[in-house]
NUTITI-793321 format. One line per 10 residues: their letters; for each residue y, z, x of N, C-alpha, C. Coordinates in Angstrom, 2 decimals. Example, Ala and Ser with C-alpha at 12.3 -4.5 7.8 and 13.67 -1.06 7.14 Angstrom:
// NUTITI-793321
AS) -5.69 7.80 13.19 -4.50 7.80 12.30 -3.30 7.80 13.20 | -2.25 7.08 12.85 -1.06 7.14 13.67 0.03 7.87 12.90
END
This chain:
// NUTITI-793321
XXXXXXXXXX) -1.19 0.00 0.84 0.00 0.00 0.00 1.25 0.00 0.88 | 2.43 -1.12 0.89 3.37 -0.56 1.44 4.34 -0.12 0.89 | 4.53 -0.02 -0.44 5.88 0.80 -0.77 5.53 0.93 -2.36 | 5.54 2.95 -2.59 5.30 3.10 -3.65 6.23 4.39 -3.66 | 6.53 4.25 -5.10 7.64 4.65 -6.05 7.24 5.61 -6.83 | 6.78 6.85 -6.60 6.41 7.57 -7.56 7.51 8.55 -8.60 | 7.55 8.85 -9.64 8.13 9.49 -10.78 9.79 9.13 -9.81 | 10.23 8.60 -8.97 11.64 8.17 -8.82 12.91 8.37 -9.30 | 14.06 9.31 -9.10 15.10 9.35 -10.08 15.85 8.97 -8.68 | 16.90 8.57 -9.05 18.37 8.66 -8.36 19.63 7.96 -9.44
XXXXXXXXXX) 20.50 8.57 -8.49 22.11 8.16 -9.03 22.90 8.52 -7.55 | 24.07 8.99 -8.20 25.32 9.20 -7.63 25.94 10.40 -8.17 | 25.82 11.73 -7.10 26.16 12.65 -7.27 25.22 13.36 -8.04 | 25.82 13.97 -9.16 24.58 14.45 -10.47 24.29 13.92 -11.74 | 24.82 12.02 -11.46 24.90 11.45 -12.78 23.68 10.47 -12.20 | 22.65 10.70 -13.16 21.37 9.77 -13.04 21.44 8.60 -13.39 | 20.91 7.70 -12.87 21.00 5.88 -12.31 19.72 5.13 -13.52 | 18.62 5.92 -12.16 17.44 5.66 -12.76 16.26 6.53 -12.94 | 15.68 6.65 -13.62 14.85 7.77 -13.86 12.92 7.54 -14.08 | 12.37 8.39 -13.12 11.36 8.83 -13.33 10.62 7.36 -13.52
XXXXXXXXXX) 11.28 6.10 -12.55 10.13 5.15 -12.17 9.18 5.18 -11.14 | 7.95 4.41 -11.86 7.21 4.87 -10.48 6.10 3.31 -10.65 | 6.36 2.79 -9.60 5.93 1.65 -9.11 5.49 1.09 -7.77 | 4.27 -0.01 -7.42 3.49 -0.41 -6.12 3.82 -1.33 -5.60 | 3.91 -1.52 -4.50 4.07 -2.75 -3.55 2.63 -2.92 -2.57 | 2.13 -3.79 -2.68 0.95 -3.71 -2.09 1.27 -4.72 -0.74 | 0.48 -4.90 0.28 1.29 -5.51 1.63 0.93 -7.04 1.07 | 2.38 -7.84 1.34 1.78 -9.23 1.30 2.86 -10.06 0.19 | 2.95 -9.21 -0.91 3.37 -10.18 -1.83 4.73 -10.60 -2.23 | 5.43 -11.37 -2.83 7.20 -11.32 -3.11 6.96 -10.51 -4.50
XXXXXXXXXX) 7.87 -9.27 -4.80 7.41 -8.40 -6.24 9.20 -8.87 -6.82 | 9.23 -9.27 -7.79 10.44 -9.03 -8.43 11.00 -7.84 -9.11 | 12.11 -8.29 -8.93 12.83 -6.46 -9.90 13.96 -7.01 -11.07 | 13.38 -7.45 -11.78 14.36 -8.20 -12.67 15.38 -6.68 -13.61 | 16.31 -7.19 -14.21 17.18 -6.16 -15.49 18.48 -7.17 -15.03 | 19.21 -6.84 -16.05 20.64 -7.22 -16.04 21.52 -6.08 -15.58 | 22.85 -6.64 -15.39 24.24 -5.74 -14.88 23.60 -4.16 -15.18 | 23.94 -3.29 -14.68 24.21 -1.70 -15.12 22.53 -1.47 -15.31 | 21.57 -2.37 -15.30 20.58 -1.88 -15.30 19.63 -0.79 -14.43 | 20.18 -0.55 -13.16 20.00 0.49 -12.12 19.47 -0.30 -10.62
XXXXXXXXXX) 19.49 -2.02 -10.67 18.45 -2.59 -9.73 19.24 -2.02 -8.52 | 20.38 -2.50 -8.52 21.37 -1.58 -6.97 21.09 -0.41 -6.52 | 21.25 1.00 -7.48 20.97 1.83 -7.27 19.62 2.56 -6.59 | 18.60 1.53 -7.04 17.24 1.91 -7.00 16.97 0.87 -5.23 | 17.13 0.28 -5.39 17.22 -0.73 -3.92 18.10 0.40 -2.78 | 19.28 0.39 -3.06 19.97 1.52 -2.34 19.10 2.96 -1.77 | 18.48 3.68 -2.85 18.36 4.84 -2.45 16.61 4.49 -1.59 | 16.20 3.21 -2.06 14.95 3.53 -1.60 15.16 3.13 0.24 | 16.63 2.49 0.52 16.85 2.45 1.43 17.57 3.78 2.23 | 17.92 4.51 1.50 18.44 5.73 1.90 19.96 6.09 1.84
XXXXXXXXXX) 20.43 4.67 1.14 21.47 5.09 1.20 22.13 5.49 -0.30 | 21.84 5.76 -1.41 21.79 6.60 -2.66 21.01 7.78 -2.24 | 21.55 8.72 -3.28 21.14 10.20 -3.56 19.97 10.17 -4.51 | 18.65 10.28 -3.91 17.24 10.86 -4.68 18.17 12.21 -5.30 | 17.28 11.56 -6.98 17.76 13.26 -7.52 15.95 14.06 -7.81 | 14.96 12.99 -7.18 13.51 13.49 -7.78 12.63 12.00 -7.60 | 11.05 13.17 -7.12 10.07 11.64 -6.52 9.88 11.90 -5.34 | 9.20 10.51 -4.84 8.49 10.44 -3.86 9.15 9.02 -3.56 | 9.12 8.99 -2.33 8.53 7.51 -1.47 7.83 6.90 -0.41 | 6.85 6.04 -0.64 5.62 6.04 0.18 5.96 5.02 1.13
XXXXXXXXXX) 6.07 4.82 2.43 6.38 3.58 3.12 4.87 3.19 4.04 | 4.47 2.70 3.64 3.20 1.99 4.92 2.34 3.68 5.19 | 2.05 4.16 3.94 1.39 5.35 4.04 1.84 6.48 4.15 | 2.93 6.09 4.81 3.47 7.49 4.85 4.58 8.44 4.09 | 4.99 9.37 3.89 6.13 9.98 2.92 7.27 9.66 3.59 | 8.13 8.61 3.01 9.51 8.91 3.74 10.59 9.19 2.75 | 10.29 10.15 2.14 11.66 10.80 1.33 12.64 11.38 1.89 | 12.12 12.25 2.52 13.35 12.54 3.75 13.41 12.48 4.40 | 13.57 11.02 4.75 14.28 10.56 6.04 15.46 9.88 6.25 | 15.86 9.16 7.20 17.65 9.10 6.91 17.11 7.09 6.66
XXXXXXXXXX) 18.49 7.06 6.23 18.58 5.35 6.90 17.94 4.91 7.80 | 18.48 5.24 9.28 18.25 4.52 9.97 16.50 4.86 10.83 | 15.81 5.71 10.12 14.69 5.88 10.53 13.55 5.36 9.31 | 14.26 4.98 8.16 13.43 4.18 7.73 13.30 2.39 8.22 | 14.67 2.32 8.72 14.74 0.62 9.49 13.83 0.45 10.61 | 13.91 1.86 11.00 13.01 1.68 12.39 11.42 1.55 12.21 | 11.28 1.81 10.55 9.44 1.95 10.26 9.65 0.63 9.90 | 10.72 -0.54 9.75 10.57 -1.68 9.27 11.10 -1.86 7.76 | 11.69 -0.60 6.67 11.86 -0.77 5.61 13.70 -1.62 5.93 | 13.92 -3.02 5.50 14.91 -3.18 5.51 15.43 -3.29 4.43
XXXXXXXXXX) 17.08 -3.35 4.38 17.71 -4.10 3.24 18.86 -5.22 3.55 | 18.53 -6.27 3.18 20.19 -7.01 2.92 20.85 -6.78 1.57 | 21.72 -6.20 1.50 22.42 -5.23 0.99 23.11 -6.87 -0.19 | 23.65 -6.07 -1.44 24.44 -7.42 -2.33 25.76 -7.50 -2.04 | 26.18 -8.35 -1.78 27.50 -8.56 -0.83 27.71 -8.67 0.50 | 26.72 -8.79 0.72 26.43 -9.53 2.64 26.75 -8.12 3.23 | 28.10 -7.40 3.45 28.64 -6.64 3.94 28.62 -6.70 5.69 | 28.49 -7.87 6.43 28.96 -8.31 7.54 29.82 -8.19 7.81 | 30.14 -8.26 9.17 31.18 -7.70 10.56 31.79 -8.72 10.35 | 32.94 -9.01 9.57 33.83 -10.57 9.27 34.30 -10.59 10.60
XXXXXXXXXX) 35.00 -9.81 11.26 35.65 -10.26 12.39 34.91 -10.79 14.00 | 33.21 -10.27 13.82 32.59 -10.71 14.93 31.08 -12.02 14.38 | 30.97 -12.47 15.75 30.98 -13.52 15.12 29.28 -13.97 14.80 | 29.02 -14.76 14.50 27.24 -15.10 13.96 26.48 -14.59 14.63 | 26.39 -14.52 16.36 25.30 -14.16 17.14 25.60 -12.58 17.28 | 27.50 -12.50 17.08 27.43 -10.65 17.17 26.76 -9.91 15.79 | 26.45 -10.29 15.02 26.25 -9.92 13.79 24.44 -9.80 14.03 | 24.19 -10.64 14.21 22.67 -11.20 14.58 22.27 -9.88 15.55 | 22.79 -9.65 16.57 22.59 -8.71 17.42 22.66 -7.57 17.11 | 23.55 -6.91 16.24 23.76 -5.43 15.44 22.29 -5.54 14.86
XXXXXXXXXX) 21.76 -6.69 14.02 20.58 -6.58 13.50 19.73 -5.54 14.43 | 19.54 -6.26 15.20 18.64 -5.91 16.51 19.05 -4.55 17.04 | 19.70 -3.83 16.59 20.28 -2.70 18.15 18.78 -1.70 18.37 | 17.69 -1.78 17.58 16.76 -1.01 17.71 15.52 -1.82 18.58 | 15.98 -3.28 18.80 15.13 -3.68 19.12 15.39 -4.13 20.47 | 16.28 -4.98 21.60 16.24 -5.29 22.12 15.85 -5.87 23.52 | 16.15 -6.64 24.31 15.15 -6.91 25.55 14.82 -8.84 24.95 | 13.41 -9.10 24.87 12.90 -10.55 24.81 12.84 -10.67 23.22 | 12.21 -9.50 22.85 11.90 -9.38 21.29 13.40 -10.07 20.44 | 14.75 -9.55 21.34 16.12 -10.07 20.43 16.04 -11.42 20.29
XXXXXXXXXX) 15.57 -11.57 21.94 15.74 -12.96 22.16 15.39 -13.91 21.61 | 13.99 -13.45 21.65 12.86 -14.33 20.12 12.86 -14.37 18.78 | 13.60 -13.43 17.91 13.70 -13.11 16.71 15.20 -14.26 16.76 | 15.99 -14.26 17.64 17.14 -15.10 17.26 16.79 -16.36 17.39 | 16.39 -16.80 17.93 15.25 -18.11 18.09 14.68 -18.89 16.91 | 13.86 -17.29 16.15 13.00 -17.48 14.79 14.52 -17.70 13.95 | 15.55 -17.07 13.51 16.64 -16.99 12.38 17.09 -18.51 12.45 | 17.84 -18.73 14.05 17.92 -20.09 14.19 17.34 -21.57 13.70 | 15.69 -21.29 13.85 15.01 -22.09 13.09 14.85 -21.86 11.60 | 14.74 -21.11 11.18 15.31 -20.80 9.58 16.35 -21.49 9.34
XXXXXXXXXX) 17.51 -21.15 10.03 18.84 -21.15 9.23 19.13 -21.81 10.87 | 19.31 -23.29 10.64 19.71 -23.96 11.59 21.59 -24.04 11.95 | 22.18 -24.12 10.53 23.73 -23.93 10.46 23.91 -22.70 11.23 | 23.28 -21.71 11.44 23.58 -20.57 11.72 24.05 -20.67 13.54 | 22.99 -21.88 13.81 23.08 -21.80 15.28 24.06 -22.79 15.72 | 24.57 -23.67 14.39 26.21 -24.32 14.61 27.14 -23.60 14.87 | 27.05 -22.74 14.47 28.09 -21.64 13.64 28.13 -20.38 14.71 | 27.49 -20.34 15.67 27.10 -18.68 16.27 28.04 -18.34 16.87 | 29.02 -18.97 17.24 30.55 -18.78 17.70 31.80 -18.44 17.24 | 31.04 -18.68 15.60 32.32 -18.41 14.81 32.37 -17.07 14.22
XXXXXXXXXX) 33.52 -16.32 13.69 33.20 -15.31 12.96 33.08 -15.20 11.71 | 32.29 -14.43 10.95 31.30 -14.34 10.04 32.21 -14.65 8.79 | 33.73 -14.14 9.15 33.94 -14.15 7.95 34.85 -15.50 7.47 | 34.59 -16.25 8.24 35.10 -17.73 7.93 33.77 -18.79 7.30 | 32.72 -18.35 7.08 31.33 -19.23 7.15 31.58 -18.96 5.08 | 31.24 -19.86 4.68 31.59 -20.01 3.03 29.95 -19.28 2.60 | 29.85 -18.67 1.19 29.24 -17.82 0.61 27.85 -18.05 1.36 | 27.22 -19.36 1.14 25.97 -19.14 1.13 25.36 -19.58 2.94 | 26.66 -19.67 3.62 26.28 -19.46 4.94 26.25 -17.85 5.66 | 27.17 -17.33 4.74 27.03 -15.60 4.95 25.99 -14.78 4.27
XXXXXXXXXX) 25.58 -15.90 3.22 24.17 -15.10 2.84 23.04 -15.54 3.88 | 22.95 -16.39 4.61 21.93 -16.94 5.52 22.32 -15.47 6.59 | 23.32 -15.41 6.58 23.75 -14.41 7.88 22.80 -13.52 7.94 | 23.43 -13.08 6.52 23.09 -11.60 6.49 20.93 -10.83 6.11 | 20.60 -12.39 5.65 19.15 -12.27 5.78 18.43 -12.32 7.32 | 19.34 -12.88 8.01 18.62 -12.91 9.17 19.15 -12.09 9.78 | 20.39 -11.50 9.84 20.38 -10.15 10.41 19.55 -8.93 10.07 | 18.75 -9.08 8.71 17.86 -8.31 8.29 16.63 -8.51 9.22 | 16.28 -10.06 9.45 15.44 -10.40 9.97 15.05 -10.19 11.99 | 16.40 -9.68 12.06 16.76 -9.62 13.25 16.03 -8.23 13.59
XXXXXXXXXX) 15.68 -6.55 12.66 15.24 -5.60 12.75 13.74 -6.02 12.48 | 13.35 -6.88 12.34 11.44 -6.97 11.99 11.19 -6.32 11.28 | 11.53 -6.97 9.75 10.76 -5.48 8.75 9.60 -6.03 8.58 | 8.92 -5.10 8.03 7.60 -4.71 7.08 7.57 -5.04 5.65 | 8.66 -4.56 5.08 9.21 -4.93 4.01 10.67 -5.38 3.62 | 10.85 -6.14 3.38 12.14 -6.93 3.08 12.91 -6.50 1.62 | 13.61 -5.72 1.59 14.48 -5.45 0.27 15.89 -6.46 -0.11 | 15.86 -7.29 -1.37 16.80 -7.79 -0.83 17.77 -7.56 -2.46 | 18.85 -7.72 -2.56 19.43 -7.05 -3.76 20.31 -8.45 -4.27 | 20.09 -8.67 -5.05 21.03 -9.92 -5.86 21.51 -11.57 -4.77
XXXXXXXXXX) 20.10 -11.80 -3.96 20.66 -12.43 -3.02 21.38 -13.83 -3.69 | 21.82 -14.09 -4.92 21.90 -15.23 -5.27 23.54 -15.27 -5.68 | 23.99 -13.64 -5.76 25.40 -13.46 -6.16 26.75 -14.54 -5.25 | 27.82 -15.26 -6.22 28.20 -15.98 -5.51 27.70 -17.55 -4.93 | 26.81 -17.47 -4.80 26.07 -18.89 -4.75 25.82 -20.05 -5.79 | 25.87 -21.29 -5.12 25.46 -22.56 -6.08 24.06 -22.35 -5.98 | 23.99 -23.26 -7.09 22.40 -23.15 -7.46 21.59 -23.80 -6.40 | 21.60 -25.09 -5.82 21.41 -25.25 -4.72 21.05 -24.42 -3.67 | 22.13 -23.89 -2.99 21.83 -22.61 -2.08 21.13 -21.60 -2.23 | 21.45 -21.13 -3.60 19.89 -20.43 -3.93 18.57 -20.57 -3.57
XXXXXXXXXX) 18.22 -21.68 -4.24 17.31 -22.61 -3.74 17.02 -22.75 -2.46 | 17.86 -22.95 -1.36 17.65 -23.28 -0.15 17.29 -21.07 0.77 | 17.80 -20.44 -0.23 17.24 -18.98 0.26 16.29 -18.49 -0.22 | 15.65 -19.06 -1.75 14.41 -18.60 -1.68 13.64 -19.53 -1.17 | 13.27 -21.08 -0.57 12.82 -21.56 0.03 12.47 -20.77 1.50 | 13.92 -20.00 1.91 13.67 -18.96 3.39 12.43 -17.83 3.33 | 13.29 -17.34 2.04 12.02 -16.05 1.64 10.75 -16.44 1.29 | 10.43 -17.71 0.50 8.92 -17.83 0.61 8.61 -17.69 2.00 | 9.28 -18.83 2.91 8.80 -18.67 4.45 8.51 -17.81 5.22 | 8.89 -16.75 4.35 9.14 -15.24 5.65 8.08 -14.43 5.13
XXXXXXXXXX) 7.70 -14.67 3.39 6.73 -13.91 3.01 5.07 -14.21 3.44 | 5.54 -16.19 3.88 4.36 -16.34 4.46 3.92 -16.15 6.00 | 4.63 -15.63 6.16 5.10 -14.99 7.82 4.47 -13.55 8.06 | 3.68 -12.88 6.43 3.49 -11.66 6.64 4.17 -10.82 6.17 | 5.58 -10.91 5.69 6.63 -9.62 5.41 6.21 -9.96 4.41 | 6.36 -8.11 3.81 6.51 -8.13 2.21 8.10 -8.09 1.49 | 8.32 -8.77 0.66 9.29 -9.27 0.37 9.39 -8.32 -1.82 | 10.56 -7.58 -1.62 10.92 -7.02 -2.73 12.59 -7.29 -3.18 | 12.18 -8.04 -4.17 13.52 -8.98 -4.43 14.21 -8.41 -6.17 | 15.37 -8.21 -5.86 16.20 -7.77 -7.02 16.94 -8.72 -7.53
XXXXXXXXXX) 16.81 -9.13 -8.78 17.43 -9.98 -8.87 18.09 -10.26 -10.56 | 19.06 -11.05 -11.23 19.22 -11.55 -12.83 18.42 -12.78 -13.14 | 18.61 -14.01 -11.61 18.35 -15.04 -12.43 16.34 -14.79 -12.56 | 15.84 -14.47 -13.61 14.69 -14.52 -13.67 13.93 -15.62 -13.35 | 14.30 -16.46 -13.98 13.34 -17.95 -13.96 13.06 -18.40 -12.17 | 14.31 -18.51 -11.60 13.87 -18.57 -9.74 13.10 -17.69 -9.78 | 13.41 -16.66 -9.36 13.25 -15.60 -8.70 11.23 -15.24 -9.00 | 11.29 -15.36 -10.39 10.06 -15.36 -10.71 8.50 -17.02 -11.12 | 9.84 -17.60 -10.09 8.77 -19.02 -9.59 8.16 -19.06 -8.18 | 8.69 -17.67 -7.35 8.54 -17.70 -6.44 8.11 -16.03 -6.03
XXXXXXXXXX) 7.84 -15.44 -7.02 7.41 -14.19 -6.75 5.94 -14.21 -7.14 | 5.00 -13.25 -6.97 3.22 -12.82 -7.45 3.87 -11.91 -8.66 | 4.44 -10.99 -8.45 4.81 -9.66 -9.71 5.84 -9.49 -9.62 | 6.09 -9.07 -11.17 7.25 -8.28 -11.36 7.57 -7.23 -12.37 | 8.28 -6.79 -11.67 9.03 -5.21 -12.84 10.53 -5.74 -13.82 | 10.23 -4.56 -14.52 12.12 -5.32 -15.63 12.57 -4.47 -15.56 | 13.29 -3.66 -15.54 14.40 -2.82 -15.80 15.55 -2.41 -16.80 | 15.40 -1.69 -17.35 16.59 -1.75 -18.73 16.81 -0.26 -18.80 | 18.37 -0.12 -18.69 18.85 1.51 -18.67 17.97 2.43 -17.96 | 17.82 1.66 -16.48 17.72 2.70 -15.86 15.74 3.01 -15.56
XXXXXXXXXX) 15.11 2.40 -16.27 13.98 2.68 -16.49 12.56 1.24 -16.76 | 12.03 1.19 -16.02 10.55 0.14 -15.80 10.58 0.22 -17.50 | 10.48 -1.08 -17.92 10.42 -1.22 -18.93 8.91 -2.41 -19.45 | 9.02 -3.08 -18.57 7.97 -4.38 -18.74 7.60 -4.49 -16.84 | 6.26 -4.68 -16.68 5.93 -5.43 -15.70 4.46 -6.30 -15.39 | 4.05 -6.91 -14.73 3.02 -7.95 -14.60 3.24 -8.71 -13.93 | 2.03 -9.79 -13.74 2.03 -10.85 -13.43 3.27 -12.17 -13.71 | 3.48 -12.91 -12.35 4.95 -13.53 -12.55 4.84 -14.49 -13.61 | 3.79 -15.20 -13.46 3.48 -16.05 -14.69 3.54 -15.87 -16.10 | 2.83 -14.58 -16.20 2.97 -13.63 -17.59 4.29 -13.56 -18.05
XXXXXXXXXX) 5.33 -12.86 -17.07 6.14 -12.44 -17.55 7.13 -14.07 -17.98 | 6.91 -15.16 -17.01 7.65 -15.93 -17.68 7.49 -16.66 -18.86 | 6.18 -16.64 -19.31 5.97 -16.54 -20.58 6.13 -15.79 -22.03 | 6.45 -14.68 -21.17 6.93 -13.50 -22.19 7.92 -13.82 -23.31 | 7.65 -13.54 -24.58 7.92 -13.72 -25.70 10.10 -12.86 -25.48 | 9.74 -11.94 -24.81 10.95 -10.81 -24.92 11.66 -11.33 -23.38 | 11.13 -11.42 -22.28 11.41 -12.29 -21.47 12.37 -13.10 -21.53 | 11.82 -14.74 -22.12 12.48 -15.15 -21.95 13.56 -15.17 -23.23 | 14.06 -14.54 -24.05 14.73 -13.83 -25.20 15.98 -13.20 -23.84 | 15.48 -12.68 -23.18 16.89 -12.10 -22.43 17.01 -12.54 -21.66
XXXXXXX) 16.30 -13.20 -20.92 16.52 -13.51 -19.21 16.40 -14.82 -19.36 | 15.73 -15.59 -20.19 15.64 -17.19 -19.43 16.37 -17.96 -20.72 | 17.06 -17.56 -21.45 17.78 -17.84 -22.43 17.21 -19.14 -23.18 | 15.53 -18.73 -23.72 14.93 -19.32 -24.75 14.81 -18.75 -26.05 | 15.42 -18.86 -27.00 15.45 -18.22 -28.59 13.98 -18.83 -29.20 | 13.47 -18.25 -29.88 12.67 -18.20 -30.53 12.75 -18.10 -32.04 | 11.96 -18.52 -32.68 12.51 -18.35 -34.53 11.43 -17.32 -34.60
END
């Protein structure tokens, strides 16, 4: 198992987010986290990265308990996140950004992982001179996945990677993430637009106020009668 969610609460401060989910990641697969706006997917992505307040629960990383541990010692077991909104070093530039990825890793390993992003995201290695915050939306979303990619996770968290983007570019980042999932990483993706997201995932969870509401198989769910009623905007009589 690499990442399990047991009875789960968090928020912000003492006002609860999400409550008392508890859900599996098994090694290997892309899992979706579908809900709309205010539904808790941020919050719950956040804290399992450490950076929200657990108000209650567990979390299991690659066997082991890491509830209390900080941030940056869950990056180091490999749990990453690219965070929604890139949140990159605008003023330094593609390869300095690329390298912060790395500060846990460095030596040949940097060397080679920038190598691997490069071949991913070839613009990136046009671009490695420039600073980050001149590169238009969906070249700063390339950034900021491969600066994820730059720490070697285990598991890949990634939170609304489609915010801001043409549909196109979308496209051209989950084309990355299949690649990376077939690379071995497990890949846990938050996301609205259902229909991508879940053409390219094995499972998924839904989310509504805060709480697992529907989950299964990706196929299932895009068939889902209630599904696609909210998310893939098919009406039904």
């Amino acid at each position: 198992m690499m990442l399990r969610l047991s009875h789960f609460c968090a928020g912000y401060g003492h006002v609860p987010v999400v409550r008392d989910i508890s859900l599996e990641i098994g090694q290997g697969p892309i899992v979706a986290l579908l809900g709309a706006n205010g539904a808790g997917k941020t919050t719950l992505m956040r804290a399992v990265s450490g950076l929200a307040t657990m108000q209650g629960g567990t979390i299991e990383f690659a066997g082991s308990d890491v509830t209390g541990l900080s941030s940056e010692h869950r990056v180091a077991r490999g749990l990453i996140q690219v965070p929604q909104g890139r949140h990159l070093f605008g003023e330094l530039s593609v390869r300095e950004n690329l390298e912060m990825g790395a500060y846990l890793v460095g030596g040949e390993a940097t060397d080679r992982r920038m190598r691997e992003v490069f071949s991913l995201f070839p613009i990136l290695r046009e671009r490695e001179r420039q600073p980050a915050a001149v590169l238009s939306g969906g070249e700063q979303q390339m950034l900021a996945v491969g600066r994820a990619l730059m720490s070697g996770p285990r598991c890949l968290l990634m939170d609304e990677p489609s915010l801001g983007l043409a549909p196109k570019t979308f496209d051209l980042i989950l084309d990355v993430i299949r690649r990376i999932n077939e690379g071995g990483t497990t890949v846990f993706i938050a996301e609205q637009n259902a229909r991508k997201v879940l053409r390219v995932a094995q499972y998924g969870y839904v989310l509504e106020n805060g709480r697992v509401v529907m989950e299964g198989e990706s196929q299932t769910l895009l068939t889902d009668d209630r599904i696609q009623r909210s998310y893939l905007g098919v009406a039904h009589s």
